[in-house]
N, C-alpha and C positions, 0 to 999 in steps of 0.2 A: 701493918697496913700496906696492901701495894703501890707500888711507884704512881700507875695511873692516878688513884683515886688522891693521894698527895698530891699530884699534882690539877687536879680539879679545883674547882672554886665549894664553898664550903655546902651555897645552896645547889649544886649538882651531887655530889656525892651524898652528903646525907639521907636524901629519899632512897637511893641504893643500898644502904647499909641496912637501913630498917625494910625494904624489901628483901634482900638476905636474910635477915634475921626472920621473917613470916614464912618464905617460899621453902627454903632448906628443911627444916622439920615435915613438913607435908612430904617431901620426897622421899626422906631417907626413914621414917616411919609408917607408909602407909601400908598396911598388909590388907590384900585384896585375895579372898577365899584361899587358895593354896600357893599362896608365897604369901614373903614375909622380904620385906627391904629393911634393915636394919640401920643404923648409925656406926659408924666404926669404934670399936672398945666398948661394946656392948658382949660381955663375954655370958652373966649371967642371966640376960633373958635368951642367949644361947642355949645354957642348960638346959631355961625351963621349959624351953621347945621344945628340947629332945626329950625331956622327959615325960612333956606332955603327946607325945610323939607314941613313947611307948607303950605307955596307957592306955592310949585309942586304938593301937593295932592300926594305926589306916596301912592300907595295903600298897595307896599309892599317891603320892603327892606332886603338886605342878604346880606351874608358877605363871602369872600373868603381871607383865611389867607397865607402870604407868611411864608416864614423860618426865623425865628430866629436863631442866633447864642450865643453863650458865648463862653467865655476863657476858657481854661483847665488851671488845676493848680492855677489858680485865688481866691483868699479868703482875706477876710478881716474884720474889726469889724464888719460888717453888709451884709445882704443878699444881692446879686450882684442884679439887676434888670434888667430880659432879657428882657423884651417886655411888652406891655399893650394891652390888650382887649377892643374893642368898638365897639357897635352899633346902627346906627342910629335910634335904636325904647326907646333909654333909652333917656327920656324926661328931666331926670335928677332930676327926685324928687325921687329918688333912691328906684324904686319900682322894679329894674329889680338887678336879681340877676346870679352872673356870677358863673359857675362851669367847673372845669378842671378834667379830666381823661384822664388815658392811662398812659404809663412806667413813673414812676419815681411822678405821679402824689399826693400829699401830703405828701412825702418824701423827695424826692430831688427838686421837682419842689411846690412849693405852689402859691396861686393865691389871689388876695384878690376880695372877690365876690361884693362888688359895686364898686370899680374903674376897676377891671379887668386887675392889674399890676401884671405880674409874676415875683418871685424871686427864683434863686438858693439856697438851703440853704446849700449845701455843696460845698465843691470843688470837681471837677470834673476831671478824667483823661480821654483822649481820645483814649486813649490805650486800656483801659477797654471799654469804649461803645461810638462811634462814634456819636449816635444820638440818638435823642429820640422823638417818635412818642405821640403825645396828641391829646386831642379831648377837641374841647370848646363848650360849650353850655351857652344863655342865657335864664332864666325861669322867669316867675313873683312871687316876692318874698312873694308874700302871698299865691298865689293857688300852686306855683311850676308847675305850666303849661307852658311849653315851646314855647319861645316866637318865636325861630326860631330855623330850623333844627341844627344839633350838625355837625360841622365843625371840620376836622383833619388840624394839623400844626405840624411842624417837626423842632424840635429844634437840631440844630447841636453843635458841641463841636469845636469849632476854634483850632486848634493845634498848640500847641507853641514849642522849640525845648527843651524836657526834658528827651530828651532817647539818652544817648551815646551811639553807635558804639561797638558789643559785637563778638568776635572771638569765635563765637560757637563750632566747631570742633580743635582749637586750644587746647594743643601746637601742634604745627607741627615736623615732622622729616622726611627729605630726605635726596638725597642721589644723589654725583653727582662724577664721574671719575676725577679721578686727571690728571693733566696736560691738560684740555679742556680747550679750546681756550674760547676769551669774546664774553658774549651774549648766551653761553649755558646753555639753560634752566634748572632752578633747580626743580621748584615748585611750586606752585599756593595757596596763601590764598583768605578766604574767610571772611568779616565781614557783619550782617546785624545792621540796623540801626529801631528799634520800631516808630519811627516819621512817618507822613505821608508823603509819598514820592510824593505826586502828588504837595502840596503845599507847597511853598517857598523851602528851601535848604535846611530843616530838616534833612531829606534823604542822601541828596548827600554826598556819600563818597568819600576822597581820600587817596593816602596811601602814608606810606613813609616809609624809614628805623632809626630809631632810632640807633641802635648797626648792627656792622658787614661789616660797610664800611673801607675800602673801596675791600673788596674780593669782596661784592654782592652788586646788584640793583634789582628794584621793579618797575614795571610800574604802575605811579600813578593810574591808572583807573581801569587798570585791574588786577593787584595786583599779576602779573606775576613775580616772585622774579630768576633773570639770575644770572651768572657768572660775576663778574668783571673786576681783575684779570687775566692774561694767566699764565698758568705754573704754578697753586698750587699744591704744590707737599705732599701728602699725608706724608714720609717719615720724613717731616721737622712740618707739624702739619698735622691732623686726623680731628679733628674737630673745627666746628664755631659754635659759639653760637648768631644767628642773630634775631635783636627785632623788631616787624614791627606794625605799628601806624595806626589806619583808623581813620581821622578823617570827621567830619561832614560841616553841611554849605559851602560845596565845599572846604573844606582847608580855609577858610576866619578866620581872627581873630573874637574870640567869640563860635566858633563851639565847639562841645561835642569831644572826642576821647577816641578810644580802642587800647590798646595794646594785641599783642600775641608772643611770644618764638617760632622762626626755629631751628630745632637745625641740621644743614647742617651736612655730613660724606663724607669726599671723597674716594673713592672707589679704588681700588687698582690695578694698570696697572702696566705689565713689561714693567719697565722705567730703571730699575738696574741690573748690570750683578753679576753672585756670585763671590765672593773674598773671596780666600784662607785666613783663618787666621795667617800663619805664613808661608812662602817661603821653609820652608824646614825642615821636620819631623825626625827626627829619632825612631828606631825602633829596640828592638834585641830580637831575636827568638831561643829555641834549637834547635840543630839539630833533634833529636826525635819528635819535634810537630809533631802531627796527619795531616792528610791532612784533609783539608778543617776547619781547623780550625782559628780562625781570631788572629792575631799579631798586629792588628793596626789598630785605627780611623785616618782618616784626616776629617776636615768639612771646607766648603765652604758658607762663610757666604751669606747670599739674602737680603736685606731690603725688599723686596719686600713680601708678605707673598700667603699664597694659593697654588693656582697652578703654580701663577707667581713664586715663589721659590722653584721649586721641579728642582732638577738637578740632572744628569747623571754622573758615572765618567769611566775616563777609564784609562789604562795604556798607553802612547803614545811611549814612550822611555825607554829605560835600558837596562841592561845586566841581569835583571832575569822574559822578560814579558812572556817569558814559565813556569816561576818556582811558579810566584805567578799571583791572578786576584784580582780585585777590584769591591765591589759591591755598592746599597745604598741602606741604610736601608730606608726604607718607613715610619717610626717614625719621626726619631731625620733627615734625610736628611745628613747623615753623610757617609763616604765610609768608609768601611771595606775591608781591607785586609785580604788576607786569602792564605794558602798555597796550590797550585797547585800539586806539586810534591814533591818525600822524599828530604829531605836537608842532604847533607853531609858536617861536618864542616874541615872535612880534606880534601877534593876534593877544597870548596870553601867559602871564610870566611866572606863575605858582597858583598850586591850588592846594586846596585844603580836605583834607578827605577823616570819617569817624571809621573805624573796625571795628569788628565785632567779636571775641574769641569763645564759644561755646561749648559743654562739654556735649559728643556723640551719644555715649549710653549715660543717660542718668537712671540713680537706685532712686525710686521712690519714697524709701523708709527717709532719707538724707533730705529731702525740698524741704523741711523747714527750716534747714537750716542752711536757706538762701536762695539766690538764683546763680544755677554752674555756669556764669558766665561775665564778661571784663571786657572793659569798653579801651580805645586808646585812641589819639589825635595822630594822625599822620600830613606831614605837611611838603609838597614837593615843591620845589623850585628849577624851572626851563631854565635851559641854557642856551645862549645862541651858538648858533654853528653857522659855518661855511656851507651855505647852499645852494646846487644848484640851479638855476635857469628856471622858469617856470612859463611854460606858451602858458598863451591865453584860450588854448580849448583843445582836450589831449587827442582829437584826431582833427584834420583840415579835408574839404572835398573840394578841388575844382573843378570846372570846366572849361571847354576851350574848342572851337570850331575845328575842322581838320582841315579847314582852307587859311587857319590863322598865317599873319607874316611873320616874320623872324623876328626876334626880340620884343613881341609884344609883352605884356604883360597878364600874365594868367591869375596872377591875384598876390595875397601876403601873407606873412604869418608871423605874429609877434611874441616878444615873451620877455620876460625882467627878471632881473636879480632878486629875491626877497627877501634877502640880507638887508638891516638900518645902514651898512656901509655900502650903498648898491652900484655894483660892477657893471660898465659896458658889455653888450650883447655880440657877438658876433656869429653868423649866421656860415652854413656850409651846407651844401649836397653829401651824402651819402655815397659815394661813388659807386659800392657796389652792391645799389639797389638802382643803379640810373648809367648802368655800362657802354648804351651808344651813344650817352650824354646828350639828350635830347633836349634837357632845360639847366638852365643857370638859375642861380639867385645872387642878390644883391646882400653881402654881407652886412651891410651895414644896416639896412631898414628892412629886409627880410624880403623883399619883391622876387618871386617864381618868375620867370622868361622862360621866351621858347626856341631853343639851340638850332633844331632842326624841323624840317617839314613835316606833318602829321599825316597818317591815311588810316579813318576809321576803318577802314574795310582792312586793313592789315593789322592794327590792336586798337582795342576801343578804351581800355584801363591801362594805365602807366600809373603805378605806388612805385614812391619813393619817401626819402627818409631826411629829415630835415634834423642836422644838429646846430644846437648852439648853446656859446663857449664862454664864459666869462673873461673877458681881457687880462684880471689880473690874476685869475687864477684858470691856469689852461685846463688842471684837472676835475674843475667844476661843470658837466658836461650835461645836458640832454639831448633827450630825442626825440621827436615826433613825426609821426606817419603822417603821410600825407596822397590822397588817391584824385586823379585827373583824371578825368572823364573827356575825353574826344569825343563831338560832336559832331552829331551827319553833313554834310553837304549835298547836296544831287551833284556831284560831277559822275557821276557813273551811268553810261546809257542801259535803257535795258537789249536784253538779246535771247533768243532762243534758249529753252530750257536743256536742249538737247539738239545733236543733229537729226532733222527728220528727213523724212524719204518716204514718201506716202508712191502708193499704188490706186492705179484709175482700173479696172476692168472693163474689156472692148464692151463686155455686153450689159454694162451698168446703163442705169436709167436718170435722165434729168434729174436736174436739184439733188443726187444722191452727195452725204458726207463723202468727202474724199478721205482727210486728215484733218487731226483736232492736234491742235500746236498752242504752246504753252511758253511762256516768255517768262523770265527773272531779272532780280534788278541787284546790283550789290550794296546799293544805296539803302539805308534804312527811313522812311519816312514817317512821320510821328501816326499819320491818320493809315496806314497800309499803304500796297501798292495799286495803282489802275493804269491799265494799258489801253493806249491806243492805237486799234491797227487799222493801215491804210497799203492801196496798192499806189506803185509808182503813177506817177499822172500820166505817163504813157502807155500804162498797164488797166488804167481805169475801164477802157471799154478791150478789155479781153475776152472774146468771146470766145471763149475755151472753160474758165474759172472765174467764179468768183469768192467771198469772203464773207464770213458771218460773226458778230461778236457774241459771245455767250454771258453770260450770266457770273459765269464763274471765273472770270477776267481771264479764259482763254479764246482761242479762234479757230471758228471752223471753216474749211475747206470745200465748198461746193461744186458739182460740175455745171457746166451750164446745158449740154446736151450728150446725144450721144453717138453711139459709132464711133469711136475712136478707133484707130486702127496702128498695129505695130507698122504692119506697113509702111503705112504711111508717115508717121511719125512715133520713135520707141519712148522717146524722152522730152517732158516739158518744164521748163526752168520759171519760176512765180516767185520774183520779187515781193517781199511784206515790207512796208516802215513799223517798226515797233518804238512809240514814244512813251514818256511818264509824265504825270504827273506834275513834275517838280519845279522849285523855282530855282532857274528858271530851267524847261523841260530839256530834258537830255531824249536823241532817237537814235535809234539805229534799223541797218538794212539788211535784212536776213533773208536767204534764198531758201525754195521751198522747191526739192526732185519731187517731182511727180511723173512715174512711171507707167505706161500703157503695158498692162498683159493679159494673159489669158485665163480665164475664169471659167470653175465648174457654173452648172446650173444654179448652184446654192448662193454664187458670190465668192467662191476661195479660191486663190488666186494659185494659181498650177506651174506657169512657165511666164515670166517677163522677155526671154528673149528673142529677136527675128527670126532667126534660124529653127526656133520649135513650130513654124509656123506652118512649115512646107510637110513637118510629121505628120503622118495617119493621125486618124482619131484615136483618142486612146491610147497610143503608145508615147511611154513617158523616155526624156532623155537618159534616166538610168538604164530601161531596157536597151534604147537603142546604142548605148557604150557596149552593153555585156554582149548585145550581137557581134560588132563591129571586131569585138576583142578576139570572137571566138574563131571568125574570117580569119582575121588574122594568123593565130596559131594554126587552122589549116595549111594555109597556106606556106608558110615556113617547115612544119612536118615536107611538105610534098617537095621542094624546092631542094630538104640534105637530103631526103631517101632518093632523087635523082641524082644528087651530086654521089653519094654512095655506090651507086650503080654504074656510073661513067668511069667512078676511080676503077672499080672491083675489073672492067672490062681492059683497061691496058694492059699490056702486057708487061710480066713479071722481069723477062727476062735483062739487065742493063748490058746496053749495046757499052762499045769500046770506048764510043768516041763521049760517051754518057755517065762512066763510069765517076763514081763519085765516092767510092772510097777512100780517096785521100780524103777527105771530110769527117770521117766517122775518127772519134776520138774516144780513147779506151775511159770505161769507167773510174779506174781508180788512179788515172794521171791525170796533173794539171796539164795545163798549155803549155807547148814546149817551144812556143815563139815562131821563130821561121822553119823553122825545122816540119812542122805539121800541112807545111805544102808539099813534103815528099809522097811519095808514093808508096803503098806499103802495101803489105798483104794482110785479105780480111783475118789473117790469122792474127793480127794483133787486136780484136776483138775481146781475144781471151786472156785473163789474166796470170800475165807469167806466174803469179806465185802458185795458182791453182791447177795447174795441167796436170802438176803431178800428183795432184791427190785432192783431198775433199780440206775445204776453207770454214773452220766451227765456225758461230759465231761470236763476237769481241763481248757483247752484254749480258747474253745470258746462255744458261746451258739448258742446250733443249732436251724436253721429258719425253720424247722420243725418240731413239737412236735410230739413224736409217744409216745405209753400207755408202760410204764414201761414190761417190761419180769416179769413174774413170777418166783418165783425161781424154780428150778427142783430139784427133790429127788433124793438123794442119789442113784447114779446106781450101781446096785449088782454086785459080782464077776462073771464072767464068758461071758459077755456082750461083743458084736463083736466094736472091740475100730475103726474099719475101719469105722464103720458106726458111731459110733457116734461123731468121730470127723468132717465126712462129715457132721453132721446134725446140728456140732457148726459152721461150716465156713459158710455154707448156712444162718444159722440166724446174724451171723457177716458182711455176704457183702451184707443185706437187710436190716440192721439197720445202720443209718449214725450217730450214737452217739459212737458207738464199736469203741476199734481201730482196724487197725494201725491210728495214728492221731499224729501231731504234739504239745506236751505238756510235761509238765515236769510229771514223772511219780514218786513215793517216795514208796522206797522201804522199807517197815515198819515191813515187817515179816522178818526177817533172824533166822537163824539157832541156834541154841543153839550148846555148845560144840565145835565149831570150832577152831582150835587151832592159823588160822590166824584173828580169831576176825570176826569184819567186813570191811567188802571192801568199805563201799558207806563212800563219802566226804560229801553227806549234810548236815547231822549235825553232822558233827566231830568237836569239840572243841577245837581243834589245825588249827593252819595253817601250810601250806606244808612246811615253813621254817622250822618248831619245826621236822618234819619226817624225819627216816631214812630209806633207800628202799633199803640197802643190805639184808636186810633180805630175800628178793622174790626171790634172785640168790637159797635158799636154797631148794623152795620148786619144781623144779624141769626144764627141760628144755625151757616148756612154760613159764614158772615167768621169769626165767632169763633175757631175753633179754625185757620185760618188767622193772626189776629193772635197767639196765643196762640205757634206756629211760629217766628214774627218775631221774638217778644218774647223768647223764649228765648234765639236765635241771636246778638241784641243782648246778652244778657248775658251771656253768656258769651267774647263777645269783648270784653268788662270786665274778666273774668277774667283 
């Protein structure tokens, strides 16, 4: 017996022995038309082949090979023997030689070439290769010429049961509602089995539960794993940990099995209402808390969790559900109290409040079994505090004349302690709401005074700010505004709305308006303003103007006749009294120009003054300027082109006695002091450095080259200086290298003897700090105000 099948269980191997013992004879006896498969040591129906062989004469025989099988897993001291090869042309004097090819052929499968027995030399699994395909051939053993075509046969692997049942996607985890009825589907596994499923029951799985009964069931076939159980309630356990079995050979004793781990989670339904943790809270708050500030948790407990435990709360009952609300925090699920309104502990000293805690989502299927909701007593208790001052009305308005006297009394303002232990009041100004300190108070009884003199016409509201202080506690403080109203007096006359200046036209007509004049008042009086205008009593019978009141509480200006004449008079002066109203009336005396001019035909007034008077018709005083201007400029043309003409006729020549050459001072020296009352020749005109040759110039180089000047000789006494200075400017404003030209010019000749030195800064070896420039006041009225320039500039950069 091979090792494997010893070591087998009795009901495994048995079935295999007696399938051995059935299947082997079928293979190694079946002869199929021209072959013959024999059993090994069958020598004499060998013969009677052959003899029947020669009998027949057949001319040619062939062979067609069924299937062979072997065991899987099968081994033993020796090669298993799957089949034997034969054919009717081997006469049996072993000239015929057998050969095997194809999968597995002289490795797993070997042959032996004059009996044609094949043997397994391994053990085989049929998991790995179900079958295997060879080809036989027989050749003669001397030339290897083959005796007949090469035949395929197909060796199968008989499958035994050696593959347990294996929970590939295993462990599992679902998930199923708490409190669902039996037979509510949980979940579904799956086991496959490596056997072959077509033959015997290798294959056939069935299931069962090992762990987890009796909450869950499994249907054997289908591996459907339901509810057991009704009414598991998550609250009391969460989870199962359920083991489920696949076993093989249909569930039969003998079969292989797999196990795999559910691990079930019931899921969470509102099944539970919240419950208060304790029936009745207490709570104590100062009277001072801020509003909206919290004095108290209550929580209402859930088993339930999620959504299912999210609850609401509310105040249902009390004596303070104006005073205080309830909210819930969206964290912890807990309600908060909070203060609604100010609490006073002397008005009222605890109150008593009902809550309500509710759940959010209720499940339907669950109302009968309740209402999801919990009542609890909440009770607060005030506390006194230290508190501020309290006026008696949180804004004050007074009023007060603006002719009031000093220290009068503009009114009061009171206020108390509202502490049971109640503290004197003492009263202060605001200092910086009342900065030119216009009013005082009285700290002890609260009385406003009045510091200083009022003028509604300069602010008509003065707000300021009243504090007061408790005596024994300084940092017990309030405050209240408090708004004054100044009131009107008439001290203010009224006056002209503006300065007027009205115009009379000579050729205006009787009762014509002159000017409409309009008066203001700074006074405010309760009913409007109304003015009364009058002329001076010595002005009453003017017979020049008179006065009209209008409608519209201004006044108009009337003439009384006409011809008025610039002439004769340009300007006429009309005292008005303007009064108000008021008690008692305030007036004043405003003066009214009234100007006489001259008028188009239309009334528009052209020219007010005397002097247009003597003009033509029609010509305006702008024309008669532009005339006068144009005179003018004639006249000054004609006055230089004489003076030009008188110069042009003297003569050029300068006499001896006239000679004024010592005056002419060279261009490029300064002053050489006394020295420049000598006498000299016009030849010093020219500048020594350039006689001999041409002078570029210092800033720039000119973009056209002209041939140097030659120098000129020395011109003798008596030489017309008119022409030859015309003859240096002509050669100056046809040379572009001459100046005038912008350049630094260095003045290097100066004067000997001079008693101020030299004037030039280029190369002084001081700077203007080291100088002093009083001295230039000395040398005469032109230095002065030059030193005066210096002296300044120096001191300021002192400064």
């Amino acid at each position: 017996m091979p090792e494997r099948l010893t070591e087998m269980h009795m009901d495994t191997w048995i079935p295999l022995i007696i399938l051995w013992i059935t299947v082997l004879p079928s293979i190694y006896m079946a002869p199929v038309n021209q072959s013959q498969v024999l059993p090994s040591g069958s020598s004499t129906g060998l013969k009677r082949l052959n003899e029947e062989q020669r009998v027949l004469h057949r001319s040619k025989r062939g062979w067609v090979w069924n299937q062979m099988f072997v065991l899987e897993e099968f081994s033993g001291p020796e090669p298993i023997l799957v089949g034997r090869l034969h054919t009717d042309l081997d006469p049996g004097s072993s000239k015929i030689k057998y050969i095997l090819s194809g999968d597995g052929a002289g490795t797993i499968f070997v042959i032996n070439d004059k009996t044609g027995d094949i043997h397994a030399m391994k053990r085989l699994d049929r998991e790995e290769k179900a079958e295997y395909t060879l080809t036989a051939q027989a050749v003669d053993r001397d030339t290897n010429q083959p005796l007949e075509p090469p035949s395929e046969f197909i060796i199968k692997v008989q499958d035994i049961n050696d593959n347990a049942p294996e929970f590939v996607e295993g462990p599992y985890h679902a998930t199923v509602p708490e409190m669902s009825v039996v037979g509510t589907f949980v979940t579904k596994v799956t086991a496959t089995d490596a056997d072959d499923p077509v033959y015997g029951n290798s294959a056939k799985l069935v299931y069962s539960i090992l762990e987890g009964q009796p909450y869950f069931s499994i249907e054997p076939h289908t591996a459907i794993i339901k509810t057991a159980l009704p009414n598991m309630d998550r609250e009391a356990k969460e989870e199962y940990f359920v083991v489920i079995q696949a076993k093989d050979m249909g569930g039969h004793m003998g079969g292989l099995s797999g196990t795999t781990t559910v691990t079930i989670t019931l899921s969470d339904v509102n099944d539970n209402p919240p419950k208060f943790a304790q029936s009745l809270y207490h709570f104590s708050v100062m009277e001072d808390v801020a509003l909206g500030e919290p004095i108290g948790r209550v929580k209402a407990n859930d088993l339930d969790i999620g959504e299912n435990a999210k609850s609401s709360y509310d105040i249902i009952e009390g004596d303070g559900m104006d005073i205080f609300e309830i909210t819930t925090d969206t964290q912890t699920q807990d309600g908060i109290i909070r203060v609604r309104k100010p609490l006073d502990f002397e008005t009222k000293k605890s109150y008593t409040l009902k809550v309500e805690a509710a759940n959010i989502h209720i499940d339907p299927r669950f109302l009968s079994g309740g209402p999801f909701k919990d009542t609890a007593t909440v009770k607060i208790v005030v506390e006194d505090a230290d508190e501020p001052p309290v006026f008696s009305s949180p804004t004050y308005l007074l009023e007060v004349h603006e002719n009031a006297a000093l220290n009068s009394v503009l009114g009061q303002v009171t206020a108390h302690d509202p502490d049971v232990s109640s503290s004197p009041i003492r009263f202060s100004i605001d200092r910086h709401t009342d900065l030119e300190r216009q009013f005082n108070i009285n700290a002890e009884d609260g009385k406003i005074t009045l510091a200083t003199p009022l003028d509604r016409e300069t602010s008509t509201w003065h707000n300021i700010t009243i504090v007061a202080t408790e005596t024994r506690n300084h940092s017990q403080v309030s405050r209240v505004p408090v708004a004054i109203k100044v009131l009107d007096v008439n001290d203010n006359a009224p006056e002209f709305a503006s300065e007027h200046e009205a115009f009379l036209c000579e050729n205006g007509k009787p009762g014509q308006v002159i000017q409409i004049v309009s008066a203001v008042d700074k006074d405010d009086p309760k009913n409007g303003h109304y003015f009364l205008y009058s002329l001076l009593p010595e002005m009453v019978n003017n017979p020049n103007f008179t006065i009209k009141k209008n409608e519209d509480n201004t006044l108009s200006i009337l003439a009384k006749h006409s011809g008025f004449s610039r002439q004769k008079q340009e300007v006429y002066l009309l005292p008005i009294v303007i009064s108000d109203s008021g008690t008692p009336p305030m007036s004043s005396t405003g003066t009214l120009t009234i100007r006489v001019c001259g008028c188009s035909s239309d009334g528009i007034v052209q020219s007010c003054n005397v002097e247009a008077y003597v003009l033509p018709i029609g010509l305006s005083m702008g024309a008669l300027i532009a005339i006068l201007a144009c005179i003018i400029l004639l006249l000054v043309i004609v006055v230089l082109f004489v003076t030009l003409r008188r110069h042009k006729n003297e003569p050029l020549i300068i006499k001896d006695d006239e000679d004024v050459r010592e005056n002419i001072i060279r261009y490029d020296d300064e002053g050489g002091g006394e020295e420049d009352t000598e006498a000299f020749d016009i030849a010093t005109l020219q500048n020594p450095d350039g006689i001999n040759g041409f002078l570029p110039r210092k800033d720039i180089k000119p973009d056209l080259q002209f041939m140097p000047r030659q120098g000129l000789a020395p011109v003798p006494n008596g030489v017309d200086v008119d022409e030859f200075i015309n003859v240096r400017l002509h050669e100056a404003d046809n040379d572009p290298t001459a100046p005038p030209y912008d350049s630094i010019q260095i003045y290097g000749y100066e004067g000997k003897g001079s008693a101020a030195g030299s004037l030039s800064s280029l190369e002084s070896s001081t700077s203007d700090s080291d100088q002093n420039f009083d001295y230039l006041s000395e040398w005469g009225p032109r230095f002065k105000r030059l030193g005066e320039l210096y002296s300044v500039g120096e001191s300021d950069k002192e400064t």
